[in-house]
Backbone bond lengths (Angstrom), bond angles and torsions (degrees), N, CA, C in turn:
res aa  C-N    CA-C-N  psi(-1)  N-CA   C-N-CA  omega(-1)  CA-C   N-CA-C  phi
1 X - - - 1.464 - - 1.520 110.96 -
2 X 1.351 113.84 135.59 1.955 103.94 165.27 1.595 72.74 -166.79
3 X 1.518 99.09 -152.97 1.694 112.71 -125.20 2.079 84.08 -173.30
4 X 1.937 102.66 114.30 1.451 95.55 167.18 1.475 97.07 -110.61
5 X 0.909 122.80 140.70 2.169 123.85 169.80 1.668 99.09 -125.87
6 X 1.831 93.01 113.06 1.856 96.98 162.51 1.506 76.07 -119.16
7 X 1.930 73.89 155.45 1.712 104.50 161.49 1.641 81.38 -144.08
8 X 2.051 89.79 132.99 1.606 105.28 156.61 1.393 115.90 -120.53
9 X 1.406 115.32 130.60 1.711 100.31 171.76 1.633 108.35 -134.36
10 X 1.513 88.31 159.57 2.188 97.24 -177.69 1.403 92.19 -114.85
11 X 1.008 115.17 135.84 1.553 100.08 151.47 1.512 115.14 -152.33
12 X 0.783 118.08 140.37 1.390 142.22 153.39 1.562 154.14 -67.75
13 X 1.167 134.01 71.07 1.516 136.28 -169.29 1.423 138.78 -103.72
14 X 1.021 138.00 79.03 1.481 144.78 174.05 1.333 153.07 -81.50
15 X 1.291 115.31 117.85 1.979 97.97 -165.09 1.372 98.55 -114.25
16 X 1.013 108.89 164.07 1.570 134.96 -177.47 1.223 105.01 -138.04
17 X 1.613 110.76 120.83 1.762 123.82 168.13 0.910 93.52 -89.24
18 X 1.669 123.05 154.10 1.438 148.87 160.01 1.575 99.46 -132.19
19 X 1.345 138.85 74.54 1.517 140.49 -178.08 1.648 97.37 65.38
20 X 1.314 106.06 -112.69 1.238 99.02 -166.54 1.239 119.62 -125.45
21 X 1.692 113.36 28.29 1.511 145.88 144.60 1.624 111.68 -87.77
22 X 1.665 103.73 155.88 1.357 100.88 -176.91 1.737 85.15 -153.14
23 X 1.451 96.90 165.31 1.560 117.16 173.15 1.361 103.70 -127.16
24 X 1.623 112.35 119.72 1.576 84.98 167.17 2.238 96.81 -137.06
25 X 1.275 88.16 150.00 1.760 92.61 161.37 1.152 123.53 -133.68
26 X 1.594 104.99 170.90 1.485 105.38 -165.73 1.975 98.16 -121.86
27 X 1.168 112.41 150.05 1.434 114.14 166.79 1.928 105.19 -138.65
28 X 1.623 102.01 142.36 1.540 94.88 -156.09 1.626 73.57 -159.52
29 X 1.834 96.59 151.81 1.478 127.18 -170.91 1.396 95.70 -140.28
30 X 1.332 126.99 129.62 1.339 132.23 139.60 1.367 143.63 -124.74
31 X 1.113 141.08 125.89 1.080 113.16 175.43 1.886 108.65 -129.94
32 X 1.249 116.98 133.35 1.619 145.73 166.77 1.477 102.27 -97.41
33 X 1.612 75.70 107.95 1.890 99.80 164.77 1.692 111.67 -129.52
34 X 1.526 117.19 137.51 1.606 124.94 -125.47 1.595 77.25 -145.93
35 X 1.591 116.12 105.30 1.893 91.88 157.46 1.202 105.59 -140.15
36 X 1.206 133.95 125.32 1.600 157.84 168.82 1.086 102.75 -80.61
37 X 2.012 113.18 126.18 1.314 86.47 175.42 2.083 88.63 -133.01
38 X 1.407 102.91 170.69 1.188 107.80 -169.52 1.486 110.23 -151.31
39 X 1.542 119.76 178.21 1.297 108.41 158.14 1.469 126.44 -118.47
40 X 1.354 121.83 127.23 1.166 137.03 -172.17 1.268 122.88 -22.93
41 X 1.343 116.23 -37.48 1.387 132.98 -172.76 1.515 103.02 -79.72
42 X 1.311 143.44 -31.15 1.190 136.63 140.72 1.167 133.69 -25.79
43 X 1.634 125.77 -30.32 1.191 143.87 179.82 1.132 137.33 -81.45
44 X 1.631 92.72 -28.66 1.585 125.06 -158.38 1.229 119.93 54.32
45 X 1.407 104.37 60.12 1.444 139.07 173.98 1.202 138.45 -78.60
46 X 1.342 129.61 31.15 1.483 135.58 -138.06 1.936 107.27 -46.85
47 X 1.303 101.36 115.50 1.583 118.87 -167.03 1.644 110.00 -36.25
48 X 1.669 84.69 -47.50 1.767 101.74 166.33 1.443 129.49 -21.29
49 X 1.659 97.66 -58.65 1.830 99.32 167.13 0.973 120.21 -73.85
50 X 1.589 137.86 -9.11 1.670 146.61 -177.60 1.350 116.14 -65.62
51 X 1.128 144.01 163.27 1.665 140.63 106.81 1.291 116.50 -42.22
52 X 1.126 108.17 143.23 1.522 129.35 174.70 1.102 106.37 -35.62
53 X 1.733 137.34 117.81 1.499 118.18 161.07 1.523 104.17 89.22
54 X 1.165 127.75 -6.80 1.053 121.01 157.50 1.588 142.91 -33.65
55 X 1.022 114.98 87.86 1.896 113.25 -179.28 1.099 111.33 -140.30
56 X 1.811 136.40 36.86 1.460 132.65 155.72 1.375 93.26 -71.50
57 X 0.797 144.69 122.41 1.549 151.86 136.72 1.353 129.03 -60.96
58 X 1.532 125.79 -46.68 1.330 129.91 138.45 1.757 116.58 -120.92
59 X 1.587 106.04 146.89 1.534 116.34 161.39 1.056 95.60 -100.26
60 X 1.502 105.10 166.83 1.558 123.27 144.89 1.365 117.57 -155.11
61 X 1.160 127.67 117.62 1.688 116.49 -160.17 1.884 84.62 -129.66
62 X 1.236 117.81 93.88 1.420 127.95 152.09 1.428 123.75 -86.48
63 X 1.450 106.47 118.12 1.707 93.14 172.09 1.839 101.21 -119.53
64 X 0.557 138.61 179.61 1.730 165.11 -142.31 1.821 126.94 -156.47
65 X 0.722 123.62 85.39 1.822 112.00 145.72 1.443 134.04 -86.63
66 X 1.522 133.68 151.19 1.135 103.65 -166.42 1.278 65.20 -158.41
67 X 1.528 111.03 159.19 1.404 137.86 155.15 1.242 121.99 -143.76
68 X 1.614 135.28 160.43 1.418 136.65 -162.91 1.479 100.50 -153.18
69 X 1.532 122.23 142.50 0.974 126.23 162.20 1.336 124.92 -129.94
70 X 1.233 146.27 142.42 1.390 137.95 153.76 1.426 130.34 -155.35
71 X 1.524 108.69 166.44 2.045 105.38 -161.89 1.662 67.96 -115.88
72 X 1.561 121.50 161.71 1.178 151.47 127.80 1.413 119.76 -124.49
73 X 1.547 96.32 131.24 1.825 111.71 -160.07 1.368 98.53 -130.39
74 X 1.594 112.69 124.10 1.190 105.14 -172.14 1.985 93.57 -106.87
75 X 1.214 116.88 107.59 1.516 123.61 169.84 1.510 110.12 -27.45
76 X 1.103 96.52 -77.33 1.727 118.58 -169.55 1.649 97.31 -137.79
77 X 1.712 112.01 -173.90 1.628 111.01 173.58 0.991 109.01 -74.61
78 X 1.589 144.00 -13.33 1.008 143.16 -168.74 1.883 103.84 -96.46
79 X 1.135 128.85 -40.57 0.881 102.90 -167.03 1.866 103.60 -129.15
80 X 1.679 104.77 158.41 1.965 98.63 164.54 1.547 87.88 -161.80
81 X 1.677 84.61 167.86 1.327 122.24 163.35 1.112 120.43 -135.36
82 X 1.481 100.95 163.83 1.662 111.33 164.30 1.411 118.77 -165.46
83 X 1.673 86.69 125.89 1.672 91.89 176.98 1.618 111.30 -101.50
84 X 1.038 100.27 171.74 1.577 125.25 -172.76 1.579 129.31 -169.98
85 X 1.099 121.25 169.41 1.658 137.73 143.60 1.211 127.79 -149.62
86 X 1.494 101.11 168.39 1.497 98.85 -176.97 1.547 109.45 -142.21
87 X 0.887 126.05 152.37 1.599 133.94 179.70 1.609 110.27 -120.80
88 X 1.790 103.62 147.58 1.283 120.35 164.37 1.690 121.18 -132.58
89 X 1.100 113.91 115.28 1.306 98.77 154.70 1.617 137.25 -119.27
90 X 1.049 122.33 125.06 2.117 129.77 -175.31 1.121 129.37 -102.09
91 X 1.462 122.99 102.88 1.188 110.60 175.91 1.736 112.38 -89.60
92 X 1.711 134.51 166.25 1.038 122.86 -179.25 1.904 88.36 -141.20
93 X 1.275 112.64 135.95 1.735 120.43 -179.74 1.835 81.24 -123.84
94 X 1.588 115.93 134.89 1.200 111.41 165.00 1.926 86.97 -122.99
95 X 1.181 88.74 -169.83 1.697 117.57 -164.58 1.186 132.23 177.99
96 X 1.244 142.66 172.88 1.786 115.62 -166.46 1.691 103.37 87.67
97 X 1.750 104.47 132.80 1.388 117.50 -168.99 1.996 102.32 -70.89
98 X 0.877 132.97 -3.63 1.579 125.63 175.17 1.864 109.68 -105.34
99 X 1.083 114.70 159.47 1.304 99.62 -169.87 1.941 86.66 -138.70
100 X 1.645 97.86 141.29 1.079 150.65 -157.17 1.476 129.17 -99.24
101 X 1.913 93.83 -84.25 1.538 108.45 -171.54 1.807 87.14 -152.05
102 X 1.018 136.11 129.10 1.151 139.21 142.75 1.656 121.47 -21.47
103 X 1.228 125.08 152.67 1.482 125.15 143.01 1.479 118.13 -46.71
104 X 0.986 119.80 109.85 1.060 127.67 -169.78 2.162 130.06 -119.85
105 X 0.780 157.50 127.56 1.567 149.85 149.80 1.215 124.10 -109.77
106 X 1.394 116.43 135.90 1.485 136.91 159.29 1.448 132.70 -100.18
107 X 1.228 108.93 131.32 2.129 110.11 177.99 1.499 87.13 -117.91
108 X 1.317 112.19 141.74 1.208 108.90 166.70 1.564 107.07 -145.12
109 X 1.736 129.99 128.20 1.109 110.70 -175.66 1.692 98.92 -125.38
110 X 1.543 113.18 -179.74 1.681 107.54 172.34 1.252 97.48 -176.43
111 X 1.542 111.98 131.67 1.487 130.79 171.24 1.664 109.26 -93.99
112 X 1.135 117.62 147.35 1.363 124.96 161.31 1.572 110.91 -173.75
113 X 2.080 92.46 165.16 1.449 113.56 -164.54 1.225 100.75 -140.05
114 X 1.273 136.56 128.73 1.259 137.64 -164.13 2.484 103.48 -128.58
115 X 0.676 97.07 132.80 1.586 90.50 176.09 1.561 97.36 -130.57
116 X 1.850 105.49 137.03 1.489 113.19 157.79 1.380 108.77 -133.67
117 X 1.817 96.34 137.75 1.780 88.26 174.73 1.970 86.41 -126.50
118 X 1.284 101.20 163.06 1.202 117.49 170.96 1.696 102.35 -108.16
119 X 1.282 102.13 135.86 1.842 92.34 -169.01 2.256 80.04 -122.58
120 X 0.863 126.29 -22.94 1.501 97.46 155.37 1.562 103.55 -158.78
121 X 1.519 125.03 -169.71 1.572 111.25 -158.15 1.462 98.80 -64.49
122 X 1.278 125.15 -29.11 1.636 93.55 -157.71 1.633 103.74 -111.93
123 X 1.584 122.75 3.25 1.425 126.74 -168.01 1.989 92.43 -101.01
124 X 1.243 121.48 142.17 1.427 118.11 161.69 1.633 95.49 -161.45
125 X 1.823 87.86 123.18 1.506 105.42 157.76 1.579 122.31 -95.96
126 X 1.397 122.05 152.62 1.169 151.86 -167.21 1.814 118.51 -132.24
127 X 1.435 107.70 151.74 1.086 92.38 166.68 2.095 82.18 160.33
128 X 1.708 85.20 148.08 1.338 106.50 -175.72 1.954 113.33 -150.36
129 X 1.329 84.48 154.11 1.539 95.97 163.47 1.462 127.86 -121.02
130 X 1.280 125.62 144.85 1.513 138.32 -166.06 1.804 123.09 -122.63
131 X 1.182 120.84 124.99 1.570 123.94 158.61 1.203 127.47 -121.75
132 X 1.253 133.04 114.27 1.061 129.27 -174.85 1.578 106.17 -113.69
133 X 1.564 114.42 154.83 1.332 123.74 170.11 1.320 122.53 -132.65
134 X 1.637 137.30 123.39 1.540 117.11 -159.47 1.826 79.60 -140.08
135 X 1.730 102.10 130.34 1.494 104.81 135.64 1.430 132.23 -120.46
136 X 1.345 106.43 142.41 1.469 109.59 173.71 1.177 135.07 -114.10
137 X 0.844 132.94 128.78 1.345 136.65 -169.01 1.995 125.08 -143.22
138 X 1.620 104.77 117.56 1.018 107.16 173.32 1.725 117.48 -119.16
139 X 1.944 101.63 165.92 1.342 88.61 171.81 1.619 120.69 -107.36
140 X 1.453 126.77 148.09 1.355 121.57 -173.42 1.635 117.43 -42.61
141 X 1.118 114.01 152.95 1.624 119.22 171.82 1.170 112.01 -155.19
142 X 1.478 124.83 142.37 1.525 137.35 164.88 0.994 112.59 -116.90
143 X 1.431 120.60 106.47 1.567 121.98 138.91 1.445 154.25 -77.70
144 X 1.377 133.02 85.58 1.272 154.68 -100.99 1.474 78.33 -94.74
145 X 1.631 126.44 162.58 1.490 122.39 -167.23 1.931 67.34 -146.44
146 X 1.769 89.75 128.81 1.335 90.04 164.83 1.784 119.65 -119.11
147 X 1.437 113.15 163.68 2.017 119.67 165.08 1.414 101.76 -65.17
148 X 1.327 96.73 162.30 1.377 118.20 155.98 1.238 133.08 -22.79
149 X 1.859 94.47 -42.50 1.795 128.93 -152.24 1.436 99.90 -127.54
150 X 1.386 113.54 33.43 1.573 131.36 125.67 1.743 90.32 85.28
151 X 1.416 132.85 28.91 1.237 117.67 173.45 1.723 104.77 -144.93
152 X 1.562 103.73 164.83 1.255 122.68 -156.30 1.682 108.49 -62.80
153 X 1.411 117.62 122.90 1.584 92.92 179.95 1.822 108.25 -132.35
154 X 1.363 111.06 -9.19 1.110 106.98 138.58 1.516 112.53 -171.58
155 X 1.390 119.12 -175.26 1.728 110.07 -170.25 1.873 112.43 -139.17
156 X 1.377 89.75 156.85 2.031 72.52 178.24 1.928 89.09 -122.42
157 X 1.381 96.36 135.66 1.256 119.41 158.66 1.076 140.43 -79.27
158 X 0.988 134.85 172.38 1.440 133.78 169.72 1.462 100.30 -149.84
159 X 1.825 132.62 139.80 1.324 111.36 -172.92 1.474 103.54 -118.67
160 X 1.046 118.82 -179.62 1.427 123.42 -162.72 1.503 106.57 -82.11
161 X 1.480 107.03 118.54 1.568 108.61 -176.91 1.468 122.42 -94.04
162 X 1.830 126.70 174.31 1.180 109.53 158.01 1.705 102.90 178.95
163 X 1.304 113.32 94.22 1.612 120.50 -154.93 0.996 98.03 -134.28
164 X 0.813 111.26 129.86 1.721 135.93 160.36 2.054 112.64 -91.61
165 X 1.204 108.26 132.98 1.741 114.08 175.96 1.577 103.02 -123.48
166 X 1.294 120.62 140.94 1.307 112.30 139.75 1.589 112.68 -132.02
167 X 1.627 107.51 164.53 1.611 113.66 -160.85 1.425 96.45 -140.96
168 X 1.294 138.95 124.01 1.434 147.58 115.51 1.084 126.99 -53.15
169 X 1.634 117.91 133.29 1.334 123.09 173.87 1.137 121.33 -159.66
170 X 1.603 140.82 134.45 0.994 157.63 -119.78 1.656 110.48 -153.47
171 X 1.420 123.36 119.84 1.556 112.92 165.04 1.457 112.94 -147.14
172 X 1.233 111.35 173.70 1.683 116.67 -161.27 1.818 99.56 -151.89
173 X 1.075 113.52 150.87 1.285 115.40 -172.87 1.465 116.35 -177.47
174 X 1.390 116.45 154.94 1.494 122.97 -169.88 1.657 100.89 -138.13
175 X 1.657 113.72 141.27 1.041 132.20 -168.69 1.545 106.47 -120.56
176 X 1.545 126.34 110.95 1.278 99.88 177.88 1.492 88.09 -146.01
177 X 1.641 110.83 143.68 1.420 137.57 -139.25 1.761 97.36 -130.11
């Protein structure tokens, strides 16, 4: 039994001044790959259903994109904002005779606007608004749980998904120093 864990990441970050506004975004890659390995016969795995040599026990091959955007605008010295969004999307492929997490994907997007004014040196209000949008979606899987005596006696599923969420959110706040 042991255990390999990679993590790879790219990323990317950039700002842009405009006086004393800036734009900046982010672009980012990851991918998490997870492999457990074991022997079948631990499981009660009859070798029979295997490949030869078989002992991943679990995969997990997640990769990631992500991107970010945002303006910050400063009005006057007293006051700024900045809007933005950012997006994600994940796919996950597993593999390996034990089961885990399904095949799985994520989109995930979100708008927001945030405003701060300072109304004297030591008082500052805040406050923003939020949308987010996430779908998920997986595909069904059965993993058959076997006896001793090499036959099926019960299984865990997972069923075929496909949901959509959305979320509003709103906050307000005071800073005093």
């Amino acid at each position: 039994p042991g255990q390999d864990v990679r993590h790879r990441k790219i990323s990317l970050t950039q700002t842009l001044f405009i006086g004393d506004d800036h734009i900046g975004w982010q672009l980012g890659w990851q991918e998490n790959r997870r492999i457990e390995r074991s022997f079948p016969e631990f499981h009660q795995i009859p070798l029979s259903s295997l490949e030869p040599n078989a002992n991943e026990s679990i995969l997990l091959k997640l990769n990631t994109l992500s991107a970010d955007l945002h303006y910050e605008r400063h009005n006057n010295r007293n006051t700024k904002q900045v809007t933005g969004f950012g997006l994600q999307r994940q796919k996950n492929e597993r593999g390996g005779f034990s089961f885990l997490l399904p095949d799985f994907t994520t989109l995930r997007a979100g708008l927001f606007h945030i405003r701060e004014k300072e109304w004297t040196e030591r008082l500052m209000v805040n406050g923003g608004l939020r949308v987010d949008w996430a779908r998920n979606s997986s595909n069904a899987f059965v993993q058959n749980i076997w006896s001793s005596q090499e036959t099926v006696t019960d299984s865990l599923t997972a069923p075929d998904l496909d949901e959509q969420h959305v979320n509003f959110s709103a906050s307000l706040g005071l800073v005093f120093e």
